[in-house]
C-alpha positions in Angstrom: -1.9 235.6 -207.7 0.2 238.6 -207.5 3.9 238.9 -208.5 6.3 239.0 -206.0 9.7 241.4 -206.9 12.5 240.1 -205.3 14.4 242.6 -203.3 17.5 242.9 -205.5 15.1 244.4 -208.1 13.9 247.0 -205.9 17.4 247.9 -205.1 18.1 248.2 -209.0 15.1 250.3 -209.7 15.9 252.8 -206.4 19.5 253.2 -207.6 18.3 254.4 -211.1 15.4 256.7 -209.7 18.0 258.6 -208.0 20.6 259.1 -210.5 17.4 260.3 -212.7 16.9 262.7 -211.0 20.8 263.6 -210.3 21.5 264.1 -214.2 19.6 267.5 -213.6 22.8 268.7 -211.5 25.2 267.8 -214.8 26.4 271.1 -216.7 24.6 271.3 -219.9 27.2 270.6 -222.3 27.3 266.8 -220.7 23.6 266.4 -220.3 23.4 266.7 -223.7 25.6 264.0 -224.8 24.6 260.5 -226.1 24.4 257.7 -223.1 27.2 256.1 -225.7 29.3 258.1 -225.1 29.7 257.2 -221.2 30.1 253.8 -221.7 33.4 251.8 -221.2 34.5 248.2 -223.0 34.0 246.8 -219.6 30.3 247.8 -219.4 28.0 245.2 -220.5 23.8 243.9 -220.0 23.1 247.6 -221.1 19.8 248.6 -223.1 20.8 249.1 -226.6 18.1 250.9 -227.5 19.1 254.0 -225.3 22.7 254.6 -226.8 21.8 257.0 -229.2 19.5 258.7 -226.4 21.1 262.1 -224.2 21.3 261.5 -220.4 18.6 264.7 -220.6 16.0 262.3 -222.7 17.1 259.5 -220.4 16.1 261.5 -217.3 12.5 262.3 -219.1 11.9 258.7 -219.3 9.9 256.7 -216.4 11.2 253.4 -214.5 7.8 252.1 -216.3 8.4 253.6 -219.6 12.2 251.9 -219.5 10.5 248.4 -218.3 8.6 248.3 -221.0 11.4 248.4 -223.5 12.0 244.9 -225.0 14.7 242.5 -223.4 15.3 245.0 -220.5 14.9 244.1 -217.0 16.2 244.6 -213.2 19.7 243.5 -214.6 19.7 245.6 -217.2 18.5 248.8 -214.7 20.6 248.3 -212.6 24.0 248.7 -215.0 22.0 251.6 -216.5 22.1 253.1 -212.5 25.6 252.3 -212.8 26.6 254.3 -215.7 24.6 257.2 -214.5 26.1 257.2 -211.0 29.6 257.3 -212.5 29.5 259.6 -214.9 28.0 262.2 -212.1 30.5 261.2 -209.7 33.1 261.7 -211.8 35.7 264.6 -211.1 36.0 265.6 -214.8 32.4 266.5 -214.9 32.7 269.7 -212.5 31.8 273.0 -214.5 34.9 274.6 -214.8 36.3 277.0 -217.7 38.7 274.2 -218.4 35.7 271.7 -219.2 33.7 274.0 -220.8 36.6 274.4 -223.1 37.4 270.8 -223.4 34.1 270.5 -224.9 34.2 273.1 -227.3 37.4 271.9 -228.9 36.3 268.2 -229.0 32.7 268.6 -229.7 32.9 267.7 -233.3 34.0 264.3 -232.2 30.6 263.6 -230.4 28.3 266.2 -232.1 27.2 263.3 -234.3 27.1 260.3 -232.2 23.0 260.8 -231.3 22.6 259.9 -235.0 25.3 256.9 -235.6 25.3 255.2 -231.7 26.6 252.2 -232.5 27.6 249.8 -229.7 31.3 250.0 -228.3 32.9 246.3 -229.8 33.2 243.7 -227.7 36.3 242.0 -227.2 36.5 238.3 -225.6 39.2 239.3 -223.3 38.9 242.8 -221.8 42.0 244.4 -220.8 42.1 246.8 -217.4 44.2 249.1 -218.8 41.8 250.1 -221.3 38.5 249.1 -220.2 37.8 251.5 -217.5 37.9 254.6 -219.5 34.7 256.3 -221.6 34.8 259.1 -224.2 34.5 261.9 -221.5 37.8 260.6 -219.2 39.5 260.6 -222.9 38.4 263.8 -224.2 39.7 265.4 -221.0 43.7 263.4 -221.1 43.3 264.9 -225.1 42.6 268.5 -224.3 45.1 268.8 -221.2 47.8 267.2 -223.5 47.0 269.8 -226.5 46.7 272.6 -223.8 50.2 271.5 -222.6 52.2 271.9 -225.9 52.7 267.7 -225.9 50.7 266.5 -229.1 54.6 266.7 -231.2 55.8 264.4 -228.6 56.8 260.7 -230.2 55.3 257.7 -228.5 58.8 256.2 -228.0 59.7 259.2 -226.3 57.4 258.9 -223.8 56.0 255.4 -222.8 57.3 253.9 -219.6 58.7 250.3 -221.5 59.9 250.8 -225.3 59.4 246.9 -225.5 55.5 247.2 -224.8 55.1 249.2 -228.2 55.3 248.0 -231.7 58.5 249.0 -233.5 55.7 250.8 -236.2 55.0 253.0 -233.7 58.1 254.1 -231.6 58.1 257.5 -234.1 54.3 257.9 -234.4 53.4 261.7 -232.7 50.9 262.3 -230.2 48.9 263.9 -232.0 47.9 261.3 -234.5 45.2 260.1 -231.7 44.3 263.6 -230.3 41.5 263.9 -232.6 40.0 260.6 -231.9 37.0 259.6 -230.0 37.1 256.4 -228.0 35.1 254.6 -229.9 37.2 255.6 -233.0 40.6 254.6 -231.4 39.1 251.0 -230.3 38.0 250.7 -234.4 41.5 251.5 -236.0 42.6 248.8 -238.1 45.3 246.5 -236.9 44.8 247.8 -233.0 44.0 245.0 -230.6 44.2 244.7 -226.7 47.7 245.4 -226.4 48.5 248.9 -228.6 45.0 250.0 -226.9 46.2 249.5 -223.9 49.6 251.0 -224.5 48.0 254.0 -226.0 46.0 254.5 -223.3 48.0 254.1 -220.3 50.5 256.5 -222.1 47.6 259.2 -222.7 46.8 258.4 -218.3 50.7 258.4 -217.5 50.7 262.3 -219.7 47.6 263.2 -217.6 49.2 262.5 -214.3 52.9 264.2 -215.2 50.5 267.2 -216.5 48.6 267.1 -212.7 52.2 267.1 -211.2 53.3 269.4 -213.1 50.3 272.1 -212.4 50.4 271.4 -208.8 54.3 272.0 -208.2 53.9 275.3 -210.5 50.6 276.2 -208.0 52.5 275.8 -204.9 55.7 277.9 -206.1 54.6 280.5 -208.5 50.4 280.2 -208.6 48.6 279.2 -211.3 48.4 282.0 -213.3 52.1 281.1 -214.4 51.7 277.4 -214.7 51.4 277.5 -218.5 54.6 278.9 -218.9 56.9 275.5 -218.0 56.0 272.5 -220.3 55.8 269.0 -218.1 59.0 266.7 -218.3 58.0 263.3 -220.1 61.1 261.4 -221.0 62.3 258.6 -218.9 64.4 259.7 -215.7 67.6 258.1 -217.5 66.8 260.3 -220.8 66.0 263.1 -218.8 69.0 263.0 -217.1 71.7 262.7 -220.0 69.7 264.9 -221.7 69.7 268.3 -219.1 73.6 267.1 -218.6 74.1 266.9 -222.6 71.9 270.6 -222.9 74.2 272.6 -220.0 77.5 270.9 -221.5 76.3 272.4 -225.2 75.3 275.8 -224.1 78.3 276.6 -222.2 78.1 276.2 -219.0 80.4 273.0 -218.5 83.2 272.0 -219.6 83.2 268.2 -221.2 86.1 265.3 -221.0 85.7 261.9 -222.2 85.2 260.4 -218.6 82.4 262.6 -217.9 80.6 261.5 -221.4 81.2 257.8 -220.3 79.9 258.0 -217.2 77.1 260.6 -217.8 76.4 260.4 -221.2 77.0 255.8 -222.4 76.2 255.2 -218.8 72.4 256.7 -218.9 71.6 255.3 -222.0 72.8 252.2 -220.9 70.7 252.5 -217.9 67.5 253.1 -219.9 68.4 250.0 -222.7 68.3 248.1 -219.2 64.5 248.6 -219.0 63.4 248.9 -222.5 65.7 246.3 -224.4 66.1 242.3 -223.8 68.7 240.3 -222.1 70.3 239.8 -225.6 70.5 243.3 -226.4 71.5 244.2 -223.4 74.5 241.3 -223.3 75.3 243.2 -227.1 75.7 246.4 -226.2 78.1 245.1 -223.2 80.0 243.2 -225.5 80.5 246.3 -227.7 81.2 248.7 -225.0 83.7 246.3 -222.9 81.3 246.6 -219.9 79.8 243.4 -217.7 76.6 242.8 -218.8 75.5 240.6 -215.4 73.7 238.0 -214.7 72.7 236.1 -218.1 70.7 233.4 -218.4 72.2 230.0 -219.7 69.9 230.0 -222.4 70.6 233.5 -223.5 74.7 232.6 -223.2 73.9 230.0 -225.5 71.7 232.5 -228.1 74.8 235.3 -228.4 77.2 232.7 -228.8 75.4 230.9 -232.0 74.4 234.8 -233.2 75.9 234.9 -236.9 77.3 238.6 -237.6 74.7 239.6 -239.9 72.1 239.0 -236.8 74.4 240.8 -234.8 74.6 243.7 -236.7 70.6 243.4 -237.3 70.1 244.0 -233.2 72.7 246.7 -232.8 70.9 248.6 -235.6 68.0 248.1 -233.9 69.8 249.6 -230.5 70.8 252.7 -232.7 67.2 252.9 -233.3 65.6 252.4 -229.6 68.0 255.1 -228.9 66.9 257.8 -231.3 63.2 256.7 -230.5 64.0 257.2 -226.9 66.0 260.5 -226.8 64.9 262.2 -230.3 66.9 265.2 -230.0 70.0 263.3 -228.9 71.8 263.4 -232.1 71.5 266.9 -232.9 72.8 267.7 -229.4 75.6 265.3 -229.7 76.8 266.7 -233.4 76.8 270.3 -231.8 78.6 268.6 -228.6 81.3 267.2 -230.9 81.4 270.4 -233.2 82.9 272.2 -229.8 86.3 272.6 -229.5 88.0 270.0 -226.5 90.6 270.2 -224.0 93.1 267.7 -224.1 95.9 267.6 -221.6 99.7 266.5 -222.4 98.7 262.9 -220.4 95.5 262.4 -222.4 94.8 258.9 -222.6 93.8 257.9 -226.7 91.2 255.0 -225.1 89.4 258.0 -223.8 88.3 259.2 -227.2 88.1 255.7 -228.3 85.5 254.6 -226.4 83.8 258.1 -227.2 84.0 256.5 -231.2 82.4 253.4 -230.4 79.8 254.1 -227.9 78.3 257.4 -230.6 79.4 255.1 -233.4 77.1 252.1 -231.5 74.1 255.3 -230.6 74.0 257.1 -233.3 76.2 255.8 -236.3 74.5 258.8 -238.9 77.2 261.1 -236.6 80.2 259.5 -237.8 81.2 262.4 -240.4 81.2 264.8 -237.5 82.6 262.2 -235.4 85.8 261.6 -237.7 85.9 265.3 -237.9 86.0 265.6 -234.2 88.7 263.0 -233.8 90.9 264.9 -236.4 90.5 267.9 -234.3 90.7 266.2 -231.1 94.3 264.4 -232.4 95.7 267.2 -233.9 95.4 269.5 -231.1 93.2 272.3 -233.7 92.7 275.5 -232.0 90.4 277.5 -234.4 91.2 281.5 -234.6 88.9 284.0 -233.3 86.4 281.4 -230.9 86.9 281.4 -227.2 88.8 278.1 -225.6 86.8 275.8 -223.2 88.4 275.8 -219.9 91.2 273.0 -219.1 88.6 271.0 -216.9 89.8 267.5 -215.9 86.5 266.1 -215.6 82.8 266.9 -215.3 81.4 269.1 -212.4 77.9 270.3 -212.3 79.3 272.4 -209.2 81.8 274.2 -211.7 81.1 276.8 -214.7 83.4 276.8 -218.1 85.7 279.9 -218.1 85.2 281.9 -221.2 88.9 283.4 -220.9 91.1 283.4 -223.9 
């Protein structure tokens, strides 16, 4: 009595016949890689004993010859199909210069993998951050971010929520996972779910501020010239302070202590609102005079029964969210306070007050050059020979310092 195949089978084996004989259009370079390397922690039911096998040997096989390997059937096809299908539909297998260099820089990360092919690790709760991305999709995020001049940039500075990475990491570079594979950054020791899946939504979050960046610089100026700006990657509250901080430093404002409350203690404020908790945040309100809002009873409760030891514990640890956030903020702010300041006849002293405690709360390592500036400031020190800042009563982007003696 003869077999019957059930219909879904057929489907299975028809979707693999053609994306056989698809993998002929694939450049080269990708043909030649190991059918490990395409697959994703989500993929699963695939034949094992075709990981360490190039899509090009793959293609050379039959529908027959496959069958006949042991424990594979129309299941088993058919996510095979699936693999196939998406890695030749995927945009970042087009032959372009830009792959073709990809793979030259990465290829000592792969070169090897025919011969070790061991089997992505499973993991009883798969994460969708992490899950839908294979070595190819992750060697292209690492070559665009080396290409871009970003591989020196902290994690801290760049992830969207400081609270969704481990403390151990807030000052870890970029680079430090550059020169991974996939398979190598879902094996380092002490990475589970959640640092994978905070590494690898930074890595997509890099990729799309570096697609941004290359199509603005293509629209204005052509693309011939879009190597010459590097993307923006801070927060849009660090970003902020810090291009107001940068134009105040170079000379092109003039600074007061309202404008550094309201620009400066105000954005970072801002940005502890997203990345620190509701007792932090209550804290740093406490400390700075300022309404922290809305607080849970609970949380009332908590800052009331803090001892001052504990206290001083979590506004460290604000001192240190801050310098993970904005890392060049405190070289910025020592040459901001090394400038010499207008102070009128009326100047009110709680102005440069609250200048001492909010920098002494940020970034307590200034507080030499903060007592110096204070001296200066009180004193009314003019130093001979250096041009005066112009007698600005506030801050005004719309308003360049005068350079007259």
């Amino acid at each position: 009595m003869a077999t019957t195949i059930p219909s879904s089978a057929h489907a299975h084996y028809d979707s693999f016949k053609r994306a056989r004989v698809a993998i002929s259009t694939l450049p080269p370079e990708i043909r030649n890689r190991p059918l490990s390397h395409f697959l994703r922690p989500s993929d699963r039911c695939v034949p094992k004993s075709l990981l360490s096998l190039s899509l090009d040997e793959i293609a050379g096989f039959a529908l027959e010859d496959i069958l006949r390997l042991p424990n594979v059937g129309p299941k088993k096809i058919g996510n095979l199909a699936m693999i196939l299908t998406r890695t030749i539909a995927e945009p970042c297998t087009t032959v372009t210069e830009v792959a073709r260099e990809a793979v030259e820089a990465a290829r000592p990360l792969w070169s090897m993998a025919s011969s070790v092919a061991s089997p992505l690790p499973a993991v009883s709760r798969v994460s969708e951050v992490y899950a839908q991305v294979d070595e190819l999709l992750w060697e292209h995020w690492c070559f665009r971010i080396r290409r871009w001049g970003l591989a020196e940039e902290t994690l801290g500075h760049c992830v969207a929520r400081l609270r969704d990475l481990p403390r151990s990491l807030w000052f870890v570079p970029v680079h430090n996972f550059l020169y991974l594979s996939y398979d190598e950054l879902l094996r380092i020791r002490g990475f589970g779910v959640k640092r994978v899946a905070v590494i690898v939504e930074l890595f997509r979050s890099l990729d799309a501020v570096i697609s941004a960046q290359e199509n603005a610089l293509a629209e204005s100026a052509g693309i011939a010239h879009s190597m010459k700006a590097t993307p923006v990657v801070a927060p849009p509250f660090i970003a902020t302070v810090d291009a107001a901080v940068e134009d105040v430093v170079v000379g092109r404002y003039a600074w007061c202590t309202s404008w550094f409350a309201n620009t400066v203690v105000r954005g970072l404020w801002q940005q502890l609102q997203i990345d620190g908790d509701e007792t932090t945040r209550a804290l740093v309100a406490e400390r700075l005079g300022w309404h922290p809002g809305a607080l849970a009873s609970h949380t009332q409760l908590r800052v009331q029964g803090l001892s001052r030891a504990h206290r001083f514990g979590i506004l460290f640890n604000v001192s240190t969210m801050v310098q993970a956030r904005w890392p060049r903020g405190e070289s910025l702010l020592n040459r901001l306070l090394q400038q010499l300041t207008y102070r009128n006849q009326v100047g009110i002293p709680a102005g440069d007050d609250f200048v001492a405690l909010a920098i002494g709360l940020f970034f307590p390592a200034l507080k030499d050059s903060l007592a110096e500036w204070r001296r200066r400031s009180n004193d009314g020190l003019r130093q001979e020979g250096l041009p005066l800042t112009n007698r600005l009563t506030g801050f005004s982007f719309a308003t360049p310092v005068s350079t007259g003696n």
